[in-house]
N, C-alpha and C positions, 0 to 999 in steps of 0.2 A: 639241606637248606633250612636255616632256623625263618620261622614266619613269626612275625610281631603283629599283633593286632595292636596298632595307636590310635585305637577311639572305640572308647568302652564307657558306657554309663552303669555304673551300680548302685545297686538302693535297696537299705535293709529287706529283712523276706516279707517284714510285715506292712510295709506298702510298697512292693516292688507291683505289683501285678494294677495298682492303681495310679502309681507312677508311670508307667509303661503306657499306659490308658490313656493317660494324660498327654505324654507323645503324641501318638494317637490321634487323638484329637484338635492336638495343635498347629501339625502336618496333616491333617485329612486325610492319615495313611494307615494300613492295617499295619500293624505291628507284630513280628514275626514270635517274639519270646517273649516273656512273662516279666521280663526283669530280673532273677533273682540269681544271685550268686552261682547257684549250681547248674544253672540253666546255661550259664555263661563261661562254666568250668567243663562242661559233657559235651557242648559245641566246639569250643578250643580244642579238647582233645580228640575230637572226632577229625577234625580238618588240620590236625598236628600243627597246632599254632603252642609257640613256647613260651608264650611271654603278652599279657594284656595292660597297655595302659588303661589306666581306671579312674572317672573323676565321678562328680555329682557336682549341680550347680545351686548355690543359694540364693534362691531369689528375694530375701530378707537379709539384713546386717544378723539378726539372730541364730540364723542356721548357720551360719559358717563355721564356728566352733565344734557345732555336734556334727557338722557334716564331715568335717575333716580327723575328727572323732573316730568315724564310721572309716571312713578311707584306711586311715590308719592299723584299723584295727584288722581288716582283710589283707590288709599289707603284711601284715604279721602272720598271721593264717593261711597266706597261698602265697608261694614263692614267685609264683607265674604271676603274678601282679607287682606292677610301677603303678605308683601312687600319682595323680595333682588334685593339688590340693585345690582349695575354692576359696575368691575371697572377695567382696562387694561392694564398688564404687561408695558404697556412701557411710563407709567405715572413714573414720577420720585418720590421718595420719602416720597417727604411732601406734594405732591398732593395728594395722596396716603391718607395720614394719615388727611388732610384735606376732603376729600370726606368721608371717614371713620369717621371722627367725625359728619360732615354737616346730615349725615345719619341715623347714629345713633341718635343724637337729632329729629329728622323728625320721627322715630319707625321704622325705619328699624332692621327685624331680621336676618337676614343673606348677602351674597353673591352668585352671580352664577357667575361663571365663565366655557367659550364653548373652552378648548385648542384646540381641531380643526377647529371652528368659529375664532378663535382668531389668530390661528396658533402660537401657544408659545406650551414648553414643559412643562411638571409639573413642573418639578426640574430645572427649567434655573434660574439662577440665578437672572434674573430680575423678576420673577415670584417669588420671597422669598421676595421682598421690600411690598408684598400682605400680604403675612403670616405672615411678621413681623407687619404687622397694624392691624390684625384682631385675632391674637392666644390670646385666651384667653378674647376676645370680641365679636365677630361674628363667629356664622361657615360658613366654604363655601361649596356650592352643585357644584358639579365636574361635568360636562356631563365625561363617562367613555367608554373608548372602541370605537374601530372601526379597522375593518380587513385592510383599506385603508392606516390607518396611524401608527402613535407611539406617535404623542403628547401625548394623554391621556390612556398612557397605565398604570396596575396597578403595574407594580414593578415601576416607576420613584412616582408615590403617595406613595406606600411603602416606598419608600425614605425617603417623606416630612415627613409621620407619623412618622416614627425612628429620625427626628431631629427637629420636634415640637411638643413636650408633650401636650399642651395648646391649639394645633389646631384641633379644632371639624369640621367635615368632614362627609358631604353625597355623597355617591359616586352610581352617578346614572345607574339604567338602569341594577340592579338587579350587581354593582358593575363594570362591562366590557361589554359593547353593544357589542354583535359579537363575544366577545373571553370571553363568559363564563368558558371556561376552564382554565384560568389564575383566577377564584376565591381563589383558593384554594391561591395565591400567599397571600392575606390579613393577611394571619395563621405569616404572619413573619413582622408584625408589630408588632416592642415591648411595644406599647401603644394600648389601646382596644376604640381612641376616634375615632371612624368611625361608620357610619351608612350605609345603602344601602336606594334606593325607585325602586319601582316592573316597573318604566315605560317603553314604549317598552323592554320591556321583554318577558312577557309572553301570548306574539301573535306568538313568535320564538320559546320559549324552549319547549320542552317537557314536562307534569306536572310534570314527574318522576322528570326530573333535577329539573324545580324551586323548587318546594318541597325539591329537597333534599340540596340546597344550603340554602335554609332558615332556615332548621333544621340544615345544619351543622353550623352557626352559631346563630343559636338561634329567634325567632320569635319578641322579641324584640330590633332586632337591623333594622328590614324593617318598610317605610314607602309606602302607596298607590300613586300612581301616575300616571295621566292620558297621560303626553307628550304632553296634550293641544297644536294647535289644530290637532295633528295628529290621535292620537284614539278618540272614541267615552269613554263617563266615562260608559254609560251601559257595554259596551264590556267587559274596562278592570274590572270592578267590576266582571262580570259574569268567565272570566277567573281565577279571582281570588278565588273566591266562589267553580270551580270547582277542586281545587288542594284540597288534603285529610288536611283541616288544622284544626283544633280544634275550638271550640268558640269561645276560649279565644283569640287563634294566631289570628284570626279573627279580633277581634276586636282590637289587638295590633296596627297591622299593617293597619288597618284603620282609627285607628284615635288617640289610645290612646298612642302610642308610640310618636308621633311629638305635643302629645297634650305635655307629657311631655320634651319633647327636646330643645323646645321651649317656654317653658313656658304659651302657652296660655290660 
């Protein structure tokens, strides 16, 4: 069975372990790994994962370039890495659409974008000059949820889904970090282009719930996700393993679901 990890943060060696901190700190949570490249390459292969999506997020218009720099450049260096790229609401237009092209030639498959790292709303309108450069080109992984805030809450994504038919959407962290109970709000999306990934998830929910938000939308719409370097990948695999899910869900959502979403 090939295991995909689709949700990985990496960041150079030389502020990976302060980066990580920074996590840390912003979740109120201990942090399993240090950040760093190889930290993230010796885990993978210890819990025989083939393949990690990798982002970093710019929380400045100025980082994006050296971030996607960086992406780039480990993309080149480990084969076991899918690249998204990064790109930040209050970039204008044609920069926009210029990093998005720069990127795409490079092999980049998607985007991440953190509305709480970032501090923008889904639906701000400077946040649609993004959607407008990637619907129907790249999809974007949303960080989703959090009790603190409203940036990344699911009905303002609800929104973007009902007025982008052409924007394909991972909406992380099993859909809402913290306000799992707002899943059910996806039901009123009148496009079906959204996916979920299980990361920090299901270290909180209860199996009954993940399970049953899985099943109420189906087994092939989740991808597996570690939150690198916050959880261990042993951990969340075994968490995942322990929810009542068939072979098949199994291996959906470990690997063949994002194998197909992405065409890898």
């Amino acid at each position: 069975m090939d295991i995909i990890n689709a949700h990985a943060h990496i960041y150079p060696d030389k502020i990976a372990r302060k980066a990580a901190q920074a996590i840390g700190d912003f979740y109120d949570a201990i942090i399993e790994h240090d950040g760093t490249i190889d930290a993230l390459l010796k885990e993978s292969s210890e819990a025989n994962i083939s393949k990690c999506l990798v982002h970093s997020v710019a929380t400045t218009v100025h980082q994006v370039s050296s971030i996607n720099g960086f992406i780039c450049d480990q993309m080149r260096k480990h084969e076991e890495f899918v690249g998204f790229m990064t790109l930040h609401p209050d970039m204008d237009a044609s920069e926009i659409r210029d990093e998005v092209d720069k990127c795409i030639a490079l092999g980049f498959r998607g985007v991440k974008l953190h509305p709480d790292f970032q501090r923008f709303n889904i639906d701000d309108d400077s946040a649609t000059r993004i959607y407008d450069a990637v619907a129907g080109r790249l999809p974007i992984l949303f960080h989703m949820g959090d009790a603190r805030y409203d940036y990344s809450s699911v009905s303002r994504l609800v929104s973007i889904l009902n007025d982008y038919k052409e924007l394909q959407v991972i909406a992380a962290h099993m859909g809402a970090y913290q306000r799992w109970d707002d899943v059910c709000l996806y039901h009123k999306a009148k496009y079906s282009n959204f996916h979920f990934d299980t990361s920090s998830s299901l270290a909180f929910l209860p199996k009954e719930k993940a399970l049953g938000i899985i099943r109420d939308f189906g087994a092939d719409k989740f991808f597996f996700g570690t939150d690198y370097p916050m959880w261990t990948a042993k951990d969340e695999l075994r968490r995942l393993n322990d929810l009542d899910l068939t072979e098949t869900e199994k291996e959906l959502i470990l690997g063949e679901n994002i194998k197909r979403f992405l065409n890898l």
